[in-house]
N, C-alpha and C positions, 0 to 999 in steps of 0.2 A: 681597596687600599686600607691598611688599619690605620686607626689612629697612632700621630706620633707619642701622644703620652694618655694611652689606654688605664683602662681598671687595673692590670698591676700592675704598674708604674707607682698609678696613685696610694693604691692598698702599699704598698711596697715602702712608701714615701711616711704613710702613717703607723707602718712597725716600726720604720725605724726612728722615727719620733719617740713612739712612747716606749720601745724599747731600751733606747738609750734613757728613758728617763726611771726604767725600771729599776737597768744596772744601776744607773747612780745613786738611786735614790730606796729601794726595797728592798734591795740583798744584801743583807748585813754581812754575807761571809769576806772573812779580811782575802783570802788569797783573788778572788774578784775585783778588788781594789783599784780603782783607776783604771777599769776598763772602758773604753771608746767602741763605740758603734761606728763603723766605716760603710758599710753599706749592706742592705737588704736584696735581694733577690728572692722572688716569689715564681714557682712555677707556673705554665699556662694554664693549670688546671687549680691552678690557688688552692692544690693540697698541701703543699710544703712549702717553708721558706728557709731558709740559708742567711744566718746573719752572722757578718763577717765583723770580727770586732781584733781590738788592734790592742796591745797594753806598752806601758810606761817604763815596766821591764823587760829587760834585755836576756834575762837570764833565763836560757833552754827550759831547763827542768821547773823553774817559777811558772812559768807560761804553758808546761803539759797541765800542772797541777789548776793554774786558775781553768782551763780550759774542760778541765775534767769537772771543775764544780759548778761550770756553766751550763753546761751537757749536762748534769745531774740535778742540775736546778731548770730543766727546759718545761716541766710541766707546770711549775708555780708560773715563769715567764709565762708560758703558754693562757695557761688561767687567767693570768692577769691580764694580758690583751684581750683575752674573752670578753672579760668583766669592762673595760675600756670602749673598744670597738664595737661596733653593731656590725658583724658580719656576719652572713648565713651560716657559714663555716669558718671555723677556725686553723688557719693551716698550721700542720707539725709545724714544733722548731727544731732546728738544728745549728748548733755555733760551730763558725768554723775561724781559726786564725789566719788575721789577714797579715801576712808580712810587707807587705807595699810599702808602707811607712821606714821598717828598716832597712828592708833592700834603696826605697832612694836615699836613705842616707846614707849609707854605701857609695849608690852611686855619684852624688854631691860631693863626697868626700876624694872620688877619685876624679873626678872632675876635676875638683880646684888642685889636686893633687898636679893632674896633666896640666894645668893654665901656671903651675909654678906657686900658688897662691900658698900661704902656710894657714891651713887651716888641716886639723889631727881627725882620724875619726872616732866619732865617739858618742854615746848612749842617747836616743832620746832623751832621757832627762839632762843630760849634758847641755844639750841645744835650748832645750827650756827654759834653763838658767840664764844661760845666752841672752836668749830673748826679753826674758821675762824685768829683769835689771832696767833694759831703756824702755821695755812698758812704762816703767816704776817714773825714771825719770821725765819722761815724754808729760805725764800727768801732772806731777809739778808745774 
């Protein structure tokens, strides 16, 4: 019987750690900008991994392009976990777009749509704003 949270789980759990802290924090390219890590997947054989990351924009053709400078930045990423982690092997990266984030807000939008609710749909950064306001006041 395997374990429930095996070697790549864990290996999986510390890409995307330092992953996410690569994008944010080493890759100066602007079209990159505000990209999110949503989740890692490492194969059984911990040669490849698959990191699914999610952006802030909405706009098709914004999102081939950061997508394309991430894919082209996969060896510096790759290096740089090297340099990070102590693993025997270093598995390829590969970035892929996670749409999840806008498809459910899609979905939420037609949701409250069907319950009657008046809420419009509208951009990830839309909702942020949203949010981000009674953060603001909450902390007051």
């Amino acid at each position: 019987m395997p374990k429930s949270y095996g070697r790549n789980e864990r290996i999986a759990a510390e890409l995307r750690r330092e992953a996410a802290q690569i994008l944010s924090a080493e890759i100066k390219d602007p079209r990159v900008n505000l990209a999110t890590v949503t989740e890692v997947n490492v194969a059984p054989d911990l040669r490849n991994a698959t990191i699914f990351v999610s952006f802030l924009v909405d706009d098709e053709a914004k999102v081939k392009e950061a997508m394309s400078a991430l894919n082209k930045a996969a060896g510096f990423v790759r290096s740089t976990l090297a340099s990070r982690l102590k693993l025997r092997y270093m598995p390829n990266i590969q970035f892929e777009y996670d749409r999840l984030v806008k498809d459910s807000m899609r979905l939420d939008a037609l949701i409250a749509k069907g319950l009657g609710q008046k809420r419009t749909e509208g951009t990830l950064a839309d909702a942020l704003e949203q949010v981000e306001p009674a953060a603001e006041d909450e902390a007051k």
